[in-house]
C-alpha positions as CSV (number, residue, x, y, z in Angstrom):
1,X,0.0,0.0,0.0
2,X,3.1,2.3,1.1
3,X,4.7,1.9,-2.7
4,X,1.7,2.5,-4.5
5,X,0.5,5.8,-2.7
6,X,4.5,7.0,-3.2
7,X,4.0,6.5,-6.9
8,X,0.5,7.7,-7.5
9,X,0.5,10.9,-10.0
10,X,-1.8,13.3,-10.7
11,X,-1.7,13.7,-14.0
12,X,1.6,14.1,-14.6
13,X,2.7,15.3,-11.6
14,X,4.2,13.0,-8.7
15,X,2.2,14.3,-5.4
16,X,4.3,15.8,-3.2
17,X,5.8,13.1,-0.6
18,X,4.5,14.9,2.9
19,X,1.4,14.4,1.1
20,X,1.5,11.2,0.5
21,X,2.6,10.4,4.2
22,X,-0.3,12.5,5.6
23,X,-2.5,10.5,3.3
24,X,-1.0,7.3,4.5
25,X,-1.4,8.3,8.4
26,X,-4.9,9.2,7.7
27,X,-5.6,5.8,6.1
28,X,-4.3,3.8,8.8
29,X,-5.8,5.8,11.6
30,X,-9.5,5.7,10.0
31,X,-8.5,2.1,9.4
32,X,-7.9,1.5,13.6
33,X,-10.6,4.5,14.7
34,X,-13.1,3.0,17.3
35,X,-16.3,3.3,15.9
36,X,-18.8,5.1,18.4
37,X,-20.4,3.3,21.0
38,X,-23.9,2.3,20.9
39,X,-26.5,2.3,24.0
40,X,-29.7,0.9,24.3
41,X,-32.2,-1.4,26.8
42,X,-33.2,-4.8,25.6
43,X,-36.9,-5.8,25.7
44,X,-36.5,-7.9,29.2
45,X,-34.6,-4.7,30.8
46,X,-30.8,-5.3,30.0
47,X,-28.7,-2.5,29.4
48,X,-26.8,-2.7,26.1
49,X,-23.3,-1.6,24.9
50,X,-22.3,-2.2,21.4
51,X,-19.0,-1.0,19.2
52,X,-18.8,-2.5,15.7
53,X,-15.5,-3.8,14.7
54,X,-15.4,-5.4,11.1
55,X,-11.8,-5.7,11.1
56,X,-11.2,-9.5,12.5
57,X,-13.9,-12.1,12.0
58,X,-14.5,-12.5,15.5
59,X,-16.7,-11.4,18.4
60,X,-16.3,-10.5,21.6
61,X,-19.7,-10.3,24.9
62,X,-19.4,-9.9,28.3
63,X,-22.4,-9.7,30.6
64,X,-21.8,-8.3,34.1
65,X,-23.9,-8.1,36.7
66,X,-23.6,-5.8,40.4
67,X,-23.0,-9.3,41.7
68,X,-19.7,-8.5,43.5
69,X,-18.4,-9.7,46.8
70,X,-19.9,-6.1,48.3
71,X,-23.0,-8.0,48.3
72,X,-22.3,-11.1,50.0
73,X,-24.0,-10.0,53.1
74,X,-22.4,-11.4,55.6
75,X,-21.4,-14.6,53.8
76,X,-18.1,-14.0,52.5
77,X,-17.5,-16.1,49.3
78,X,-20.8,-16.4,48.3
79,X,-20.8,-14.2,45.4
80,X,-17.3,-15.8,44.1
81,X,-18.5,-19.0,44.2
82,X,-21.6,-18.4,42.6
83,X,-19.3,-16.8,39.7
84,X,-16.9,-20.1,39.9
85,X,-19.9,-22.6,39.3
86,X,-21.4,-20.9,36.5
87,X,-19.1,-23.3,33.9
88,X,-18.9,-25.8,36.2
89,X,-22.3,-27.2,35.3
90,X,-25.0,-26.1,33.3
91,X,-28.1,-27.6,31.3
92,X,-27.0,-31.0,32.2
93,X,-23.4,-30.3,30.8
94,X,-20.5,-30.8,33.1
95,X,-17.6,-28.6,33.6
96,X,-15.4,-30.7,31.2
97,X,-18.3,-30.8,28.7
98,X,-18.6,-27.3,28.8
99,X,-15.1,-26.6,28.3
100,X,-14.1,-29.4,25.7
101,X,-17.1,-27.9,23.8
102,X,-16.2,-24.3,23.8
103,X,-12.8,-25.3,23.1
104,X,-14.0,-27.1,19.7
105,X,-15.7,-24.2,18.6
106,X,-12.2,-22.4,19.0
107,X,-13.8,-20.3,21.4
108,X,-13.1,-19.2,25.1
109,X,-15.7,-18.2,28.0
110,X,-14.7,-17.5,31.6
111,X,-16.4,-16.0,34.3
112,X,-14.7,-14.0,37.0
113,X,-15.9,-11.6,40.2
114,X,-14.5,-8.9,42.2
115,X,-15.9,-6.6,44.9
116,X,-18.6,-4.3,42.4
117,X,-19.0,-7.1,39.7
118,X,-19.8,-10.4,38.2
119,X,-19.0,-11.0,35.0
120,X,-19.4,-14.4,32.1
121,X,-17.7,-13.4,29.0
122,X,-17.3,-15.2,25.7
123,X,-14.6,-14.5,23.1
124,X,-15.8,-16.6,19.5
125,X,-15.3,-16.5,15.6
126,X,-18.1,-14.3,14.1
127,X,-19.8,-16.8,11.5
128,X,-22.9,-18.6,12.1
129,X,-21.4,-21.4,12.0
130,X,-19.3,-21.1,15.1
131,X,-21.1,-18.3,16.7
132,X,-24.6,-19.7,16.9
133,X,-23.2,-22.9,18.9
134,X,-20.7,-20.7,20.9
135,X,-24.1,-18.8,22.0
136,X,-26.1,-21.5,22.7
137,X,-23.4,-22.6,25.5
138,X,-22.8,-19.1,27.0
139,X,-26.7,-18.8,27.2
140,X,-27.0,-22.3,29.4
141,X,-24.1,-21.3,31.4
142,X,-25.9,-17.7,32.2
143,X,-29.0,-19.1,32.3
144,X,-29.4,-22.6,33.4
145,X,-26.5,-23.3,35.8
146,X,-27.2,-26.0,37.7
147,X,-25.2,-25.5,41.4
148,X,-24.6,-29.1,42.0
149,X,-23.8,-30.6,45.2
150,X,-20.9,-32.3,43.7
151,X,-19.6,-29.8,42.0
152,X,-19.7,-26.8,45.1
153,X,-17.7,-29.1,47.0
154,X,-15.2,-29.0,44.4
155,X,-15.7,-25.4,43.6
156,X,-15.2,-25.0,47.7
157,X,-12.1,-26.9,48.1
158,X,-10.4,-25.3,45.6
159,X,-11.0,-22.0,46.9
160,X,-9.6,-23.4,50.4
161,X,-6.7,-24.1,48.6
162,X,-6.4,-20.5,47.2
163,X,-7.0,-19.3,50.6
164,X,-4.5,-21.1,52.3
165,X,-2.3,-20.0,49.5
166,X,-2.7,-16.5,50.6
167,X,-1.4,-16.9,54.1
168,X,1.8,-17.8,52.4
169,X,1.8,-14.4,50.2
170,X,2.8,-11.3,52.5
171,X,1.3,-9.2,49.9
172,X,-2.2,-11.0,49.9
173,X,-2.0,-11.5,53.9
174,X,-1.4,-6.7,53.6
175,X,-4.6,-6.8,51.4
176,X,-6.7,-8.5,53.4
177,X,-5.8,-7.1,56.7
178,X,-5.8,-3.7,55.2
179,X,-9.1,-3.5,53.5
180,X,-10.9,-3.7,56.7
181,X,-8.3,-1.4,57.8
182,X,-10.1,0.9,55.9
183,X,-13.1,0.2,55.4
184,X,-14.1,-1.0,58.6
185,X,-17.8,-2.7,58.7
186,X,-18.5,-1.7,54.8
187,X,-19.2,-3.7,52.2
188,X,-15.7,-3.0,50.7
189,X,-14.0,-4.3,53.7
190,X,-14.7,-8.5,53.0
191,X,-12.6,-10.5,51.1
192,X,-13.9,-11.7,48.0
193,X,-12.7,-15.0,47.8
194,X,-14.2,-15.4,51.8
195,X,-12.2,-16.8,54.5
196,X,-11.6,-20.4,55.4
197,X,-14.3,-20.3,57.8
198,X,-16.4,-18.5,55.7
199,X,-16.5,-20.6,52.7
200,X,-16.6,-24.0,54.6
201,X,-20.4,-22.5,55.8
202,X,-21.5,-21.6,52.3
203,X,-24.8,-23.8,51.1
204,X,-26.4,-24.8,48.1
205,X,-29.3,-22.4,49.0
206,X,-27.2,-19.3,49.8
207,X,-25.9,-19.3,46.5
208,X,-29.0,-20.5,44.6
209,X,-30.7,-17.3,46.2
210,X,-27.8,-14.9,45.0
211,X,-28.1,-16.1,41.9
212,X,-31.8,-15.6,41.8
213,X,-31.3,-11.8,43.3
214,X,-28.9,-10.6,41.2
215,X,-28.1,-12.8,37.9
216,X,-31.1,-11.1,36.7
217,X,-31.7,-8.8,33.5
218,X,-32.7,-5.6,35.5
219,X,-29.0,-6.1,37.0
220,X,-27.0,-6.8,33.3
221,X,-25.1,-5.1,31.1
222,X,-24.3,-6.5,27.7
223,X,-21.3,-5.4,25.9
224,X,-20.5,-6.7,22.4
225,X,-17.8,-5.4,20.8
226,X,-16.9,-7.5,17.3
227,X,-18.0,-8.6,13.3
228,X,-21.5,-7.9,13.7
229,X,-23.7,-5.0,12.4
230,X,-26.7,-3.3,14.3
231,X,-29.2,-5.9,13.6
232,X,-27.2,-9.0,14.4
233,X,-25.8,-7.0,18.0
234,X,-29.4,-6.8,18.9
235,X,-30.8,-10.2,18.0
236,X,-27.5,-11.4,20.5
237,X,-28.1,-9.2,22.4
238,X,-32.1,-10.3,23.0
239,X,-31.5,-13.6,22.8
240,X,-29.1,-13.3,26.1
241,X,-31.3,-11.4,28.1
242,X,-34.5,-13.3,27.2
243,X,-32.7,-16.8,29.2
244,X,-32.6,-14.3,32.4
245,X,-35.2,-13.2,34.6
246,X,-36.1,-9.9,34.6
247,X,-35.4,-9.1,38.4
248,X,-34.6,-6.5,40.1
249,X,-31.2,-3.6,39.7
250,X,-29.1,-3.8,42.8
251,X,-29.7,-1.5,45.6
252,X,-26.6,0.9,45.3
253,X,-23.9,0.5,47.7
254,X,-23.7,2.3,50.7
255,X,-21.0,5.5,50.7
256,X,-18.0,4.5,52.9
257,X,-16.7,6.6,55.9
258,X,-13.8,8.7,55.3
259,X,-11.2,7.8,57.8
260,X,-10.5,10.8,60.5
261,X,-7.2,9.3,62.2
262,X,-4.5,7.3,61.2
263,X,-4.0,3.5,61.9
264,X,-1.0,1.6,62.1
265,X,-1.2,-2.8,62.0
266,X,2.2,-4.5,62.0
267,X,1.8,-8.6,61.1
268,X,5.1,-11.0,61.5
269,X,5.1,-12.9,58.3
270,X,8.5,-15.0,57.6
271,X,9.6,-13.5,54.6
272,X,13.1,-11.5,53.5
273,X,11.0,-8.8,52.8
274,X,8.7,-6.6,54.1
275,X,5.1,-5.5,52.4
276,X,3.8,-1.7,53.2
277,X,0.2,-0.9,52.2
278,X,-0.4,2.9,53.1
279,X,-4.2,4.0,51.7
280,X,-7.6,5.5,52.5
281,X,-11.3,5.2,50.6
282,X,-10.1,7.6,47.6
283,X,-12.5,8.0,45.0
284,X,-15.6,6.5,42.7
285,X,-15.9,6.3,39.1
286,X,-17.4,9.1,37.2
287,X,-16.0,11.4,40.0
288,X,-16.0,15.0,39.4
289,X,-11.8,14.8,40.2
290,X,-11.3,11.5,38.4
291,X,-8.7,13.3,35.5
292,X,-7.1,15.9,38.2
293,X,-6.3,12.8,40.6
294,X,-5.3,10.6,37.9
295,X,-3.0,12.7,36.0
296,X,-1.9,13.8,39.7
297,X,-1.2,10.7,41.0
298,X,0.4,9.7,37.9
299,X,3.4,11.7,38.7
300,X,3.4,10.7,42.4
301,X,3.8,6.8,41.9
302,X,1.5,5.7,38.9
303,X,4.0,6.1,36.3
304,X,6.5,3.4,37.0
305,X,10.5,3.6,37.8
306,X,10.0,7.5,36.6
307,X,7.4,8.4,39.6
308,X,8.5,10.6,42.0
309,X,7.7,8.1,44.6
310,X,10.0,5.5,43.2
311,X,13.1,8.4,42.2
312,X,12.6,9.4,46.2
313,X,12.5,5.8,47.5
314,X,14.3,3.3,45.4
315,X,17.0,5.2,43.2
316,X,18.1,8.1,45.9
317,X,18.2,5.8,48.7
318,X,18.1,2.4,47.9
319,X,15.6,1.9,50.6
320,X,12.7,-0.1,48.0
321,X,12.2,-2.9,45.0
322,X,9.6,-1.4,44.0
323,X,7.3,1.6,45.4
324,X,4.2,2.7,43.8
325,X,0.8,4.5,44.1
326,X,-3.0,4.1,42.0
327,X,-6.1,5.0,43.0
328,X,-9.1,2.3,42.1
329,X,-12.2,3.9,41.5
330,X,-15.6,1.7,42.7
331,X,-18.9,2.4,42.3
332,X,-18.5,4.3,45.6
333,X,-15.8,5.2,46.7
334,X,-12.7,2.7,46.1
335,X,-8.9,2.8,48.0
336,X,-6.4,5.1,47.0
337,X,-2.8,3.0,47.7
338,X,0.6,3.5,48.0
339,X,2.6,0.6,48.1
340,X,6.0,-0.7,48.8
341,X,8.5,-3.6,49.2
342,X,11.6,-3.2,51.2
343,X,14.2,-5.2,53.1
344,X,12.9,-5.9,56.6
345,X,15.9,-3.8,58.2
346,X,14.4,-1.0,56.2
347,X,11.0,-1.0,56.8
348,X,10.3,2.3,58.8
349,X,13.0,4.5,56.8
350,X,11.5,3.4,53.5
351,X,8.3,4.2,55.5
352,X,9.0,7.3,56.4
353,X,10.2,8.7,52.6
354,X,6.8,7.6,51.6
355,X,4.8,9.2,54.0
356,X,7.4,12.9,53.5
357,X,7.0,12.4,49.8
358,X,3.5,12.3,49.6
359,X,2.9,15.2,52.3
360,X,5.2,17.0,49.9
361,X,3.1,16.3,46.7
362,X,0.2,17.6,48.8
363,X,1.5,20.5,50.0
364,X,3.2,22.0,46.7
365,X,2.3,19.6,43.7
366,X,3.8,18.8,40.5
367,X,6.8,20.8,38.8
368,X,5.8,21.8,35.5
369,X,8.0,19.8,33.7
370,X,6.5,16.8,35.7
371,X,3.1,17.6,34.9
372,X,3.8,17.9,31.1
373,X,6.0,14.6,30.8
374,X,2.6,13.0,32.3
375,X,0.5,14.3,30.0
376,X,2.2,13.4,27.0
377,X,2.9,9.9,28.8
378,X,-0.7,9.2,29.2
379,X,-1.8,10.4,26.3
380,X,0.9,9.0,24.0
381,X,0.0,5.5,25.2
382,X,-3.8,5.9,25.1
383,X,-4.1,4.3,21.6
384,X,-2.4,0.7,23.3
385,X,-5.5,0.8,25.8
386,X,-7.9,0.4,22.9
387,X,-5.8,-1.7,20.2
388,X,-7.6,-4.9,20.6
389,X,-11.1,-5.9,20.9
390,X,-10.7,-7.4,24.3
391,X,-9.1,-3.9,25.7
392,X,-12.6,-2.2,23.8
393,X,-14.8,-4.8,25.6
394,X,-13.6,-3.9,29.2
395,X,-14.0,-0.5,28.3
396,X,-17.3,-1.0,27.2
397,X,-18.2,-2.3,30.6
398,X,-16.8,0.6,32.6
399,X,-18.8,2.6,30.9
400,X,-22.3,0.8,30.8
401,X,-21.7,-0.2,34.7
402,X,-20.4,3.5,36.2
403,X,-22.6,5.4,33.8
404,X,-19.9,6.8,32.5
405,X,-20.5,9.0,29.4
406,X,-20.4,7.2,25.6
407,X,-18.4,9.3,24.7
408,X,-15.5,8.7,27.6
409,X,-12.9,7.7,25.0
410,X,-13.8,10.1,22.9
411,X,-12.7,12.8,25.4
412,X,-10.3,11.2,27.8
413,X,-7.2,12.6,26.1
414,X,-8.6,16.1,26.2
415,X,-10.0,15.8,29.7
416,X,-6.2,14.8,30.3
417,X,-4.2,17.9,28.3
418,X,-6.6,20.2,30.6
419,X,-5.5,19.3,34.2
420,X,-3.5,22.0,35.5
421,X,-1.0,22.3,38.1
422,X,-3.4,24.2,40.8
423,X,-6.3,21.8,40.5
424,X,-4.1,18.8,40.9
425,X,-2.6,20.4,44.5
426,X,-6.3,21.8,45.6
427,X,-8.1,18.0,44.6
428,X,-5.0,16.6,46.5
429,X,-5.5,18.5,49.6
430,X,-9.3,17.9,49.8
431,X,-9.1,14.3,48.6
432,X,-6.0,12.8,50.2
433,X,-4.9,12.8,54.1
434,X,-1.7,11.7,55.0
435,X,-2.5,12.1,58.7
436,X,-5.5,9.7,58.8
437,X,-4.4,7.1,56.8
438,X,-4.2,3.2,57.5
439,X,-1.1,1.4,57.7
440,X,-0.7,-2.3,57.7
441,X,2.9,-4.0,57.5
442,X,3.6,-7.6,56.7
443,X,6.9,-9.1,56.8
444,X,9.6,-10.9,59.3
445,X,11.8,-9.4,61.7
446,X,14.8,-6.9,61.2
447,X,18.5,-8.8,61.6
C-alpha cells in the first residue's frame, strides 16, 4: 500500500511526498478508529453496549452483573462462588463438557468476580457457524447453571486451597488485613474469595438465592464489541437477556466513611522482605476529580521507575524494590494505595520517605516539567488501551456499569491535556490525608 501511494501521480505530476505520508497516516488511523459506542435497553430490561468492529472475524460479549463480593452480606465467598460454578455445570453439561465444547468451537468463556462485579464473557469467531453454537453454550451457562452438590464441594475446596495459598503471600495476607483497615464494617471491607471459615459454611441455597437476586436482567449489562452490524448486536443481544429473569437492579452501595485518624497494623510474616500498604477510601468512578487525581497521581507513583515516589525511595536511597501508588475507583468510593516492598531492616525508613513524599506532593504539587511529561505519557500511550477488541470490551463495561458517558474515550485525552497544576494540589488537599491514613505492614523481623 506504502509503494503504491508514493507512486500515484496526478496527471503528470508525482504528489508531493509529505502528502503522500499524511495520506498514509490518515488511512491507517480511520482504518484502527473506534467506531462510536452504541447504548440501548433490551426488551427484558438489559442494558446494552455495542462498538462494531469489522476488522477480525471475531466477536467478543461480556455480561456483568452488580453481583460482586460487596453483596455477600455477611457470607463471604458467596458471590465468588456463585461466579466459579457458573461453567462448572449447566443444562446437564458438566464442567469438562462445557469446556471441551467451547474449546472445539475455537472459542473461550470464563467467568470472573470482584468486589462491584460479576461477569461471564465469551470470546468466539463471528460466522454462524461457530457463533450460533458458541451462544447457545454461553446462554445455558448464564442461564441454566445448575449448582450441584458435587460440584460446590469441588468449587469449595479449591477455593480453600487458594485461601491457604494466601497466608503464604505477604502481599495478599497486607490486602486483606488492610481492607478492613479501611473500610471497617463496609461492604468493601470483606474478602472476595471469603475466609476459610467463611466458605466451609456456604450452602447450596445461599448461593442458589444470590443467583436468583442478582443474575437477573434488571442487573445486566451486555457489551459486544466485534463482526457484527446493528441488527445482528441486537438479536444477541435479546436472545441473552431473554434466558434471564427480569429481576430487580441492585440497591446501590452504601458511601463509605472517610477515615478521620490514622492507623497503624504491623503482622510478622517469615519473609526476606517486608510489604507496606499505606491508603484510604479515595474516589468512585465518574467522579467529578477523576482526570485531576489521575493525572496527579500519575506523577506521584503511577508512572512506573519514573514516579517521583519511586526516584525518592528506590533510586536516591536504595531503601525499596519497588514503590508505587493508583487510585481504584468503585462504584463508591474505592482505596487510593501506596505501596512498597523493602528489606525488613528497612522498613520504617522506606516508611518514612513515603509518608514525606507524599505530604510533599500535597503541599506543593507537580513541577511543570512533571506535569507535562505526564500528560504526553498518558496520552501518548492511550491508543495501546484500545488496540484490541478485548481492551474495547472492558472499556465498554466501565462505561455501561459507572454510567460513564459514551463518549469517555472520545474525550479522555482532552479531559487529560486540561488538568492544570493548581487543581491537581487543591483535589490533592481535599481528597487525600496523610494524617488519617491506615497502615498495615507484613513481613519478618529486622536482623
Amino acid at each position: 500500500m506504502f509503494a503504491k501511494l508514493m507512486h500515484a501521480q496526478d496527471g503528470n505530476t508525482m504528489l508531493p511526498r509529505f502528502a503522500l505520508l499524511l495520506a498514509l497516516l490518515l488511512t491507517v488511523l480511520q482504518a484502527h478508529a473506534m467506531a462510536p459506542i452504541q447504548h440501548w435497553v433490551t426488551g427484558n430490561g438489559a442494558r446494552v453496549y455495542y462498538a462494531p468492529a469489522p476488522e477480525l472475524p471475531m466477536v467478543n460479549v461480556n455480561v456483568t452483573f452488580a453481583a460482586g463480593s460487596a453483596r455477600d452480606d455477611g457470607n463471604d465467598g458467596v458471590a465468588h462462588l456463585t461466579s466459579t460454578l457458573l461453567a462448572s455445570g449447566a443444562a446437564g453439561m458438566s464442567a469438562d463438557e462445557i469446556a471441551n465444547r467451547v474449546q472445539a468451537l475455537g472459542a473461550e468463556l470464563n467467568t470472573g468476580s470482584a468486589r462491584d462485579m460479576a461477569w461471564v464473557s465469551l470470546r468466539t469467531l463471528s460466522d454462524a457457524e461457530h457463533l450460533q453454537p458458541a451462544l447457545a453454550i454461553y446462554t445455558d451457562v448464564l442461564g441454566r447453571p445448575d449448582f450441584n452438590a458435587a460440584d460446590l464441594e469441588r468449587e469449595r475446596g479449591r477455593t480453600l486451597v487458594g485461601i491457604r495459598s494466601e497466608e503464604q503471600s505477604p502481599a495478599a495476607v497486607a490486602e486483606n488485613a488492610h481492607y478492613p483497615a479501611m473500610y471497617g464494617k463496609h461492604p468493601y471491607a470483606s474478602r472476595p474469595n471469603g475466609s476459610a471459615e467463611s466458605v466451609s459454611k456456604i450452602t447450596r441455597p445461599q448461593i442458589l438465592a444470590f443467583y436468583q437476586r442478582y443474575y437477573v436482567a434488571h442487573n445486566a449489562i451486555i457489551a459486544i464489541v466485534g463482526d457484527v452490524d446493528r441488527k445482528a448486536a441486537e438479536q444477541l443481544a435479546e436472545t441473552l437477556s431473554s434466558k434471564l429473569q427480569p429481576g430487580d437492579v441492585a440497591d446501590p452501595l452504601p458511601e463509605p466513611a472517610r477515615l478521620v485518624q490514622a492507623s497503624e497494623q504491623r503482622i510478622f510474616h517469615p519473609s526476606a522482605q517486608t510489604t507496606v500498604l499505606v491508603g484510604a477510601p479515595g474516589m468512585r468512578r465518574g467522579d467529578p476529580d477523576y482526570f485531576t487525581l489521575y493525572v496527579g497521581n500519575h506523577i506521584l507513583g503511577g508512572s512506573g521507575l519514573v514516579s517521583r515516589m519511586s526516584k525518592e525511595i528506590r533510586e536516591k536511597r536504595g531503601l525499596s524494590y519497588s514503590a508505587s501508588s493508583y487510585f481504584s475507583p468503585m462504584e463508591q468510593n474505592g482505596p487510593y494505595l501506596l505501596s512498597l516492598q523493602t528489606r525488613n531492616d528497612q522498613t520504617d525508613a522506606a516508611l518514612a520517605v513515603l509518608r514525606d513524599t507524599l505530604k510533599e506532593f500535597i503541599k506543593d504539587g507537580p513541577t511543570d516539567a512533571e506535569l507535562e511529561a505526564a500528560k504526553k505519557n498518558i496520552t501518548g500511550g492511550f491508543a495501546l488501551r484500545v488496540d484490541s477488541n478485548s481492551k474495547i470490551l472492558d472499556y465498554l463495561v466501565v462505561i455501561g456499569f459507572y454510567g460513564l458517558p459514551l463518549d469517555y474515550l472520545d474525550t479522555f485525552n482532552a479531559n487529560i491535556m486540561a488538568v492544570t497544576r493548581e487543581q491537581i494540589v487543591d483535589a490533592f488537599r481535599r481528597r487525600v490525608s496523610p494524617d488519617s491514613m491506615a497502615t498495615v505492614i507484613v513481613g519478618g523481623e529486622s536482623k
